[in-house]
N, C-alpha and C positions, 0 to 999 in steps of 0.2 A: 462465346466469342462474339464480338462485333463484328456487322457487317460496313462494310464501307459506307454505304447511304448511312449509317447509325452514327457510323464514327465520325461522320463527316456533319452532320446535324449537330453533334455532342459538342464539336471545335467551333462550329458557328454560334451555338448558344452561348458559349464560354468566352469567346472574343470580347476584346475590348476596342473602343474606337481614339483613335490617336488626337483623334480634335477636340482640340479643349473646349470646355464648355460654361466657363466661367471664368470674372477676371484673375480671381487667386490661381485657377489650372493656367492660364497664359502668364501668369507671372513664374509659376514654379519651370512651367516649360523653358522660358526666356535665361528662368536662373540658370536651368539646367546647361542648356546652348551655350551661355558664355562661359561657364565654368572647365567646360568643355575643349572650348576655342583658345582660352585662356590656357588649356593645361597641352595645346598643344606643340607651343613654344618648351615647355620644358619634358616631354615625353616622348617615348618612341615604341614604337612596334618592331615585331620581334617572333623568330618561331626558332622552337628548337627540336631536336629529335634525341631520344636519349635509348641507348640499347643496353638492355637486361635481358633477365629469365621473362620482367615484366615490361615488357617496352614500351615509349609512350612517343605522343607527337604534344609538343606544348605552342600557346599563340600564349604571348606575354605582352603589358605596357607598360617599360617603364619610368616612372616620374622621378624628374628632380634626379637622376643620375643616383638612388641607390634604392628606392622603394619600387618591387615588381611582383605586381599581381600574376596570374598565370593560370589561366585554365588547359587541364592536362587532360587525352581522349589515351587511351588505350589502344595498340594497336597486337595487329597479329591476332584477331579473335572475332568471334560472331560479331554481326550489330548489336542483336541481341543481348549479349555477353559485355558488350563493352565498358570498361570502366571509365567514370570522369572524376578526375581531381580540381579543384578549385583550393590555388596556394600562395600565400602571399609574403615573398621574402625579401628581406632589408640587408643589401651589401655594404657589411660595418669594414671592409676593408674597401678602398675604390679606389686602385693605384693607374696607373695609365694601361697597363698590359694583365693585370691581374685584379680580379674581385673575389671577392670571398664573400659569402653569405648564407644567410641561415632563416626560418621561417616558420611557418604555421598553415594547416588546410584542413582539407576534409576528403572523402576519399566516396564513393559512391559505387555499387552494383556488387562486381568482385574484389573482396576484401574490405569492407566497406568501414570506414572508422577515421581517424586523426591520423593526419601527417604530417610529421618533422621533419622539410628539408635541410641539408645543410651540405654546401658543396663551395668550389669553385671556379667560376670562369676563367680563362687563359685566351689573348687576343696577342698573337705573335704580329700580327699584321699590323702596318700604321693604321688603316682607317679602323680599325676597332670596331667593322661593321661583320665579320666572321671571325667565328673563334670557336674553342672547345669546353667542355665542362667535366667534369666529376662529379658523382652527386651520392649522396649518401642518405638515406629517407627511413626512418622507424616509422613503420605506419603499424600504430595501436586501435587493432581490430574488437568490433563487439563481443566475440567471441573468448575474450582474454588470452589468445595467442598472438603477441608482434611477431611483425615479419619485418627484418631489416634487407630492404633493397637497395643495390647497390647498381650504380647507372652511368656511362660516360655517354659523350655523344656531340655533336654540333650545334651550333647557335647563330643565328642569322641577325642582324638590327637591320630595320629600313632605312633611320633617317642617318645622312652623315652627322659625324660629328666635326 
């Protein structure tokens, strides 16, 4: 096991420095920043909490009002233990008060493999900035056992609409 002086060297060796050091790194940088700025007229943030047997807290952004990426932590469990998903789903329905969508990810620690969300948001309120979900996820384990989890829960958006 490492000690902290060790692990703490190990992180310093392995760092990388954020200043560019050439004109192509200050151009990809630049590119990046506008892309960025630019995507934040049509994007928004977003967390949601979904309760299972496996429960999760998710931070989402997202773009153009139907494509949302979504990194999902696991909750209810070690640090240690914890599980993250990275999952990105496209709402092919997108009515005023209901979405419907479905997706693709990956699933990481416990349970670790492919995930197909597919669920739908419900926003009873005008501002469509709270609401509720269903979600229904096949995650196809290395192990060749799916496990079909099944999840409701709350949804928050930052920006108004």
């Amino acid at each position: 096991m490492l000690e902290v002086g060790e692990l703490l060297s190990h992180f310093k060796a392995h760092t990388f420095s954020l200043q560019p050091t050439s004109f192509n790194d200050m151009k990809k940088l630049f590119t990046t920043l506008f892309c960025l700025t630019t995507l934040q007229g049509f994007a928004q943030f977003g967390v949601s909490y979904h309760q299972s047997n496996m429960p999760f807290v998710g931070f989402n952004y997202e773009i153009a009002d139907r494509f949302m990426p979504e990194l999902r932590f696991g909750m209810d469990t070690h640090a240690h233990d914890m599980s993250v998903e990275a999952v990105a789903t496209y709402q092919f329905l997108d009515k005023e008060e209901v979405e419907v969508y479905a997706g693709l990810g990956g699933r990481a620690n416990r349970h670790a493999g492919l995930v197909a969300p597919i669920g739908i948001h419900v926003f009873p309120f005008p501002s469509r900035n709270f609401g509720f979900h269903i979600e229904v996820a096949p995650i196809f384990t290395e192990h060749d056992d799916a496990i079909v989890r099944g999840s409701w829960g709350i949804r928050y958006r930052f920006k108004k609409r």
